[in-house]
C-alpha positions, 0 to 999 in steps of 0.5 A, a space after each residue: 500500500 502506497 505510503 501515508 504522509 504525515 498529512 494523511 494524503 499519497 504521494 499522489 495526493 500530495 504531488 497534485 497539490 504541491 503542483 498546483 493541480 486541481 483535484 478532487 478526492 473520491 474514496 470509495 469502499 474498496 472490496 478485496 474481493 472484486 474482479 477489477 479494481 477499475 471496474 469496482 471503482 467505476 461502479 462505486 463512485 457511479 460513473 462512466 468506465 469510459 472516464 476512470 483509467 487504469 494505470 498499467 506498468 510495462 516494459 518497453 525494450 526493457 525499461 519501464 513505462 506506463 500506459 492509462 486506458 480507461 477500466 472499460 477496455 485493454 492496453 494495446 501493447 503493440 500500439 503502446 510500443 509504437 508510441 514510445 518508438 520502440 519495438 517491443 512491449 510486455 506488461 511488467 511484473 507486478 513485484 517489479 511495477 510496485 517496487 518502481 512506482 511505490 504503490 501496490 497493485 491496484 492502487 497504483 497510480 499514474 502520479 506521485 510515482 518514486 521515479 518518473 517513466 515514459 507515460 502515454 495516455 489513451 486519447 479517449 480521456 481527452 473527450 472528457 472534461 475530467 477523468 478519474 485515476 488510481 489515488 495512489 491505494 485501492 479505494 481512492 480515486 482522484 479526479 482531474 482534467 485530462 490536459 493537468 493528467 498529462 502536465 503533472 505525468 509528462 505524458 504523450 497521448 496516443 491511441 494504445 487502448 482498445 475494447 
């Protein structure tokens, strides 16, 4: 589980703020059990799974990189391979992406991460006037525009999902 800071917040919390990045906190009864956390969320929170992303750690030609789809769809390797200018992706190990990101699966989040990687972003969230990500542990979910998702990540937008 992503580390708490002395104010209560994660890392990606305190990292929206910090920004200057507005924001709002949607935490949500998180159930071990459920098949998809993004799903969970989207149902939880009454929304759209068109507009809550999940974040997806893969490796492209062997270094690290991210890739955010919505919950409704798939990440298209290839296309997210093509994006970045590289030949090859594969989705990473779990122990590897929460050793790299800092958060646990499920509630890893795109922002706030230990160390920055190459982030593409599905260009369906820019349709919408805000979208929801991982809040950095299951059970949250942060809210922001799509351009701030970008500008706080460093992220290109491509098409890299699929239904």
């Amino acid at each position: 589980m992503a580390k708490k800071t002395a104010s209560g917040g994660t890392p990606a919390t305190l990292a929206l703020t910090a920004a200057g990045i507005e924001h709002r906190v949607h935490p949500y009864e998180h159930d071990p059990r459920a098949a998809s956390f993004g799903l969970e969320a989207a149902e939880a929170l009454g929304l759209d799974p068109a507009r809550v992303l999940k974040t997806l750690m893969v490796t492209v030609d062997g270094r690290l990189a991210v890739g955010i789809v919505p919950v409704s769809g798939q990440l298209d390797l290839k296309a997210l391979a093509r994006a970045l200018g590289a030949s090859r992706a594969a989705m990473a190990e779990v122990k590897v992406a929460e050793r790299a990101t800092g958060y646990v699966a499920g509630g890893i989040s795109p922002i706030g991460q230990k160390k920055a990687h190459p982030t593409v972003l599905d260009t369906s969230a820019l349709t919408h006037p805000t979208v929801f990500v991982s809040g950095g542990r299951r059970g949250l979910d942060v809210e922001v525009a799509p351009a701030d998702l970008v500008a706080i990540t460093g992220a290109i937008t491509a098409e890299i999902g699929r239904s």
